[in-house]
C-alpha positions in Angstrom: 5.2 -17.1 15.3 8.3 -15.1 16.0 11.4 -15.6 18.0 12.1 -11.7 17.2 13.0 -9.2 20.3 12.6 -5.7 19.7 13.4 -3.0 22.6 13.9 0.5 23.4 17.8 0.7 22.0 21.1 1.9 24.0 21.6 5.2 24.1 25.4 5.3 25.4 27.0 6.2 22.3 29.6 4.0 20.5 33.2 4.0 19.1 32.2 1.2 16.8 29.4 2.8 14.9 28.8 1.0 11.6 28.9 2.5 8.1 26.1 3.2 5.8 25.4 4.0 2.6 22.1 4.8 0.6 21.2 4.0 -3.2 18.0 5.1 -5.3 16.7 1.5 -7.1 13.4 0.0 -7.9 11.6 3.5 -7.4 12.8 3.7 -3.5 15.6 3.8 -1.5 17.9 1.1 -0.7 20.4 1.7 2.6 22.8 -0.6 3.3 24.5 -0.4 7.3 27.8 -2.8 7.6 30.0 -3.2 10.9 33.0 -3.3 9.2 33.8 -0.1 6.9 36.5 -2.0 4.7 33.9 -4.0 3.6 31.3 -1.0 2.5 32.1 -0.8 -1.5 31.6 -4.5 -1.9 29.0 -4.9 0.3 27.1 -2.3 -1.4 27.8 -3.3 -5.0 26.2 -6.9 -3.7 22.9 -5.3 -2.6 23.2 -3.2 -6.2 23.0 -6.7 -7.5 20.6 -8.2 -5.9 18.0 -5.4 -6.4 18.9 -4.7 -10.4 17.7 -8.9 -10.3 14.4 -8.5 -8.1 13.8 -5.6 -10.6 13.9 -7.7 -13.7 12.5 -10.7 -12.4 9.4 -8.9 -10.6 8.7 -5.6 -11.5 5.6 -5.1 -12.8 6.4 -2.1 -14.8 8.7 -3.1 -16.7 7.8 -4.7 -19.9 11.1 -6.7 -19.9 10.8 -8.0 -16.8 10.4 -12.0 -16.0 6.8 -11.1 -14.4 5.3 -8.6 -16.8 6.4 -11.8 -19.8 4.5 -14.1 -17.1 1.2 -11.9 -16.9 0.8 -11.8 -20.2 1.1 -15.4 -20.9 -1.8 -17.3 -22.1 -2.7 -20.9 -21.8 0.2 -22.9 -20.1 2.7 -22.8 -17.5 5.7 -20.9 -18.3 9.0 -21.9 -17.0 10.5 -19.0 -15.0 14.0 -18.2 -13.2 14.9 -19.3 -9.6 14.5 -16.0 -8.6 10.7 -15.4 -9.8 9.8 -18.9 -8.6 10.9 -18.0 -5.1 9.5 -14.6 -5.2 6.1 -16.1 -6.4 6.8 -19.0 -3.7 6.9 -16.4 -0.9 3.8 -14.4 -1.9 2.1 -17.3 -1.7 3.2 -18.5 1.9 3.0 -14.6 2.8 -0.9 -15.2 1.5 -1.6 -18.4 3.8 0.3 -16.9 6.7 -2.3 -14.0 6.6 -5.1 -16.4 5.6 -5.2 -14.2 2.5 -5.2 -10.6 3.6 -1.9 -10.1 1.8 -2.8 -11.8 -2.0 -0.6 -11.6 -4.7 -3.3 -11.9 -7.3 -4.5 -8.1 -6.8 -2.5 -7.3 -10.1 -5.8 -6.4 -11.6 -7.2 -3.8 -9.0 -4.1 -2.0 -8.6 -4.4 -1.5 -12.4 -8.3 -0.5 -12.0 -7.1 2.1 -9.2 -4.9 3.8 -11.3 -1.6 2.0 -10.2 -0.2 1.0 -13.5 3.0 2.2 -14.1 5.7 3.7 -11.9 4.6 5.6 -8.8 6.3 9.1 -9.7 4.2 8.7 -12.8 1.4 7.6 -11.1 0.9 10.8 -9.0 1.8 13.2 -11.9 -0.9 11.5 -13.9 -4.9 12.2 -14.9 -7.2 13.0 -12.7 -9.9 11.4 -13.9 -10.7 7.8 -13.4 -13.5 5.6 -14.5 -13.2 2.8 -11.9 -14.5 -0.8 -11.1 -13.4 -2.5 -8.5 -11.6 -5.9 -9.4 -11.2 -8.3 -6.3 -8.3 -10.7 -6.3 -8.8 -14.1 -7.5 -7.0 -15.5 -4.7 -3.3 -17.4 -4.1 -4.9 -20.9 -4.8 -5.2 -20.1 -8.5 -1.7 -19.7 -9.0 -0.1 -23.4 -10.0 3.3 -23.5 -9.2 5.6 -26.8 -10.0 8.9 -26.7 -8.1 9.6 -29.7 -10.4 9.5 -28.0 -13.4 10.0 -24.6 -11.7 6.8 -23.2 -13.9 4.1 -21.3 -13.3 0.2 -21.0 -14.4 -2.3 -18.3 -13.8 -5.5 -18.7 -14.6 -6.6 -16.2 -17.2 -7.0 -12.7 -16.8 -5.3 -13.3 -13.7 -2.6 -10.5 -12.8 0.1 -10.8 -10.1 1.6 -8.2 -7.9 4.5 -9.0 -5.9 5.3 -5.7 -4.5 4.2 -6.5 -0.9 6.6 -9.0 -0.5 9.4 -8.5 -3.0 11.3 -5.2 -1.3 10.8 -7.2 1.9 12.5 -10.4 0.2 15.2 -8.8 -1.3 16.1 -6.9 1.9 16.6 -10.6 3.0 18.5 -12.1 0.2 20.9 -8.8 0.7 21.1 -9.0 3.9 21.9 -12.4 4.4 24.3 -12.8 1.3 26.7 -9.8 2.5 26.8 -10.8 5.8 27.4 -14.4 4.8 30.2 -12.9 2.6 32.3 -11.0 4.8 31.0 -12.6 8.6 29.9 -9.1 9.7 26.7 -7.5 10.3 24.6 -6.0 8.2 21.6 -3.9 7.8 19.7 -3.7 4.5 16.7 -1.2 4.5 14.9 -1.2 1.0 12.1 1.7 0.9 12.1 1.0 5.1 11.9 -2.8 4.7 14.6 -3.5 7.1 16.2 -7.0 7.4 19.3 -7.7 9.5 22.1 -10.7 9.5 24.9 -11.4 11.2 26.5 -10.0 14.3 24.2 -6.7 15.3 26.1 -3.9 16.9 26.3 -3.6 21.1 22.2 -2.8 21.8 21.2 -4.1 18.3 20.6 -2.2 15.5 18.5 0.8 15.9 15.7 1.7 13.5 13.5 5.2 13.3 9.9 4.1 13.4 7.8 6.7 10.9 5.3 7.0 8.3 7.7 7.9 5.7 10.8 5.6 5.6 12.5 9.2 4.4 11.8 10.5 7.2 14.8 12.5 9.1 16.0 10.7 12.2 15.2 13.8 14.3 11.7 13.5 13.4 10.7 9.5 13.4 8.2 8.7 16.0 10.1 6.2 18.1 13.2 4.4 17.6 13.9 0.8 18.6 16.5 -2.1 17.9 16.4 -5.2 16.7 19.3 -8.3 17.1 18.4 -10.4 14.0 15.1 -11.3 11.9 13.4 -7.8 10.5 11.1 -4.6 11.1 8.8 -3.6 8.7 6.1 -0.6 8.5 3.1 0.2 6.6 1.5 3.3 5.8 -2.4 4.8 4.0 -0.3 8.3 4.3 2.2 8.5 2.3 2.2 6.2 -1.1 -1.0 7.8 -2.2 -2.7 9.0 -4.8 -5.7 11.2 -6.1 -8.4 10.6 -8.8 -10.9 12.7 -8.9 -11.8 13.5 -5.5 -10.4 10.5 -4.2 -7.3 9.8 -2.5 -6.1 6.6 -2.7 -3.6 4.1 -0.7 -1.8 1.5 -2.6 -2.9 -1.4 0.1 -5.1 -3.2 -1.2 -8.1 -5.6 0.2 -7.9 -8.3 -2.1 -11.8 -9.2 -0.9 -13.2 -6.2 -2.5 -10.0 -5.0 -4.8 -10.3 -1.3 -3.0 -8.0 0.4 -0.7 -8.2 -0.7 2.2 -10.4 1.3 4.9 -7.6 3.5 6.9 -8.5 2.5 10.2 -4.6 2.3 11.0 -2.5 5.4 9.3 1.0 3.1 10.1 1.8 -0.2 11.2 4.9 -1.4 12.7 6.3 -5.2 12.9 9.2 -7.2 13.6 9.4 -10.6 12.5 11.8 -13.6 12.1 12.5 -12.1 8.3 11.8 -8.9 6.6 9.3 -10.9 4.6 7.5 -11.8 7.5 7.6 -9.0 9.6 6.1 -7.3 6.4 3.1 -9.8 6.4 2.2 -8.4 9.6 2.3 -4.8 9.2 0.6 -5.2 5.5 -2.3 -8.1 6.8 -3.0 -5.4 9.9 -3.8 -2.6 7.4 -6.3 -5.0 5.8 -7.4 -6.3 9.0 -8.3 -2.9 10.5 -9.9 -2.9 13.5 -9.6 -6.6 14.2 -5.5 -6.1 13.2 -4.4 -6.3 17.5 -6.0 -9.3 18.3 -4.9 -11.3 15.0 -1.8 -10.2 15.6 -1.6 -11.2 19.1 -2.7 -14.5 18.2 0.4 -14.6 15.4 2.7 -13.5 18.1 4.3 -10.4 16.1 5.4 -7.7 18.2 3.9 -4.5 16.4 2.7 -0.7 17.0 0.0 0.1 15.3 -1.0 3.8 15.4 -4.9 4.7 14.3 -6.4 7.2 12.3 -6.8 10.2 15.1 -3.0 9.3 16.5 -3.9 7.2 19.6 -1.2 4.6 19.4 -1.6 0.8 20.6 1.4 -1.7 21.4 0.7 -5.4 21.1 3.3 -8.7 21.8 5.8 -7.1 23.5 6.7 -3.8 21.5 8.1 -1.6 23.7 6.2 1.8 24.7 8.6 5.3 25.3 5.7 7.7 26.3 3.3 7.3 28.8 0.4 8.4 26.6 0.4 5.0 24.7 -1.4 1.7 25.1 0.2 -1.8 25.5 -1.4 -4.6 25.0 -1.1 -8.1 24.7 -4.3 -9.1 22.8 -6.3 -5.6 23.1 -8.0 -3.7 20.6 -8.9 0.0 20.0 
């Protein structure tokens, strides 16, 4: 599935060091890394740009956004911008390539869970929940017509686009400044990472944690990447209580409840952002069956378990003798 290398990176250190720069957007953080400095101030007022238009397009908090218009809508197809289309068009290919593990239609449980609004609002909210779980209705009941460029859900259908949207417009960015200025550039939205253009001497070299905030003294590997993306999922961190129960915003659309936590952190590389994200998000649903699925997609991932033993499938590189590599294994 993917023509993506991922190794251990260089560590002679460099006179060419690219330039980076971090923004707060879309209730994350967005860090752009370019090879050439003169280019910085543009280069980050393009990725500004692109993630003030994945916000209004797809955000599912806002009440002005192009998605929260489209979830409400009753009866007919509603003609939508270029932007939405193609967002909605990747979630769906994301759903195929992970034979629906990663759904867009799990609007509705993230709702039931609790997940309604912005995340900081979301943790500093009631503790009470009265809950019923609402499975997805699946990616085949969304109508899409690249004719018209509309779209129809079937009622009381509700789409999400958050596991695919921070990993598309890491793309976009990523490939529009580096088209832009023929550089190489690094765009990291909320640890989405998605590279283009020229990578630095030894590739471009990426922390490997829980929490994409993490320091980089304190990320559990690092490893570089030439071109395509890395992405990582977590049960730790973006979580939740109600009640007595803590709660992970990955979903299984087949029951439209967390996930079981079988994996604490996933970590893939991919062709694209977007499709190293399908990985790492599918192998959270997949649980324990998550190695050998992914060995047969061909994604070079790390998948770490609930007690910390740590297993390396396709090719992802292992720094400590204490881990696993496998090619098809499972643990």
């Amino acid at each position: 599935m993917t023509e993506m290398a991922v190794s251990s990176p260089c560590t002679e250190p460099r006179l060419d060091e690219p330039v980076t720069r971090s923004v707060r957007a879309i209730g994350t953080t967005a860090v752009l890394s370019i090879s050439e400095p003169a280019h910085l101030v543009v280069g980050e007022q393009i990725l500004r740009d692109e993630l003030d238009a994945i916000d209004l397009a797809c955000s599912r908090f806002r009440a002005d956004s192009e998605l929260a218009c489209l979830n409400d809508e009753v009866g007919g197809p509603r003609r939508v911008s270029a932007l939405l289309f193609d967002a909605i068009s990747v979630a769906v290919e994301v759903a195929e390539l992970t034979n629906g593990a990663v759904d867009p239609t799990v609007g509705r449980a993230l709702e039931a869970l609790g997940y309604d609004r912005d995340f900081e609002q979301v943790i500093s909210g009631d503790l009470f929940l009265e809950h019923r779980a609402q499975s997805a209705a699946g990616w085949r009941s969304i109508e899409l017509d690249s004719r018209t460029r509309s779209v129809r859900l079937p009622a009381g259908v509700r789409l999400d686009l958050g596991s695919s949207a921070k990993a598309l417009v890491s793309d976009r960015a990523a490939r529009r400044i580096a088209e832009h200025f023929a550089c190489g550039v690094l765009v990291s939205v909320g640890g989405d990472v998605a590279v283009a253009g020229e990578a630095p001497e030894g590739g471009w070299a990426i922390g490997i944690s829980a929490d994409s905030a993490t320091s980089t003294d304190s990320v559990d590997q690092v490893v570089s990447i030439a071109g395509g993306g890395l992405a990582s999922s977590s049960t730790t961190v973006r979580t939740w209580r109600r009640g007595t129960r803590q709660i992970h915003h990955i979903v299984d659309p087949h029951t439209g409840e967390p996930a079981e936590p079988y994996w604490s952190l996933v970590s893939a590389t991919g062709r694209s952002c977007v499709e190293a994200n399908a990985a790492s998000t599918a192998a959270i649903v997949w649980g324990r069956g998550a190695p050998r699925r992914l060995g047969a997609m061909g994604s070079p991932a790390r998948l770490v378990r609930h007690d910390g033993r740590v297993l390396c499938v396709n090719g992802w590189p292992v720094d400590a003798p204490d881990l696993a590599c496998s090619d098809m294994g499972a643990i």
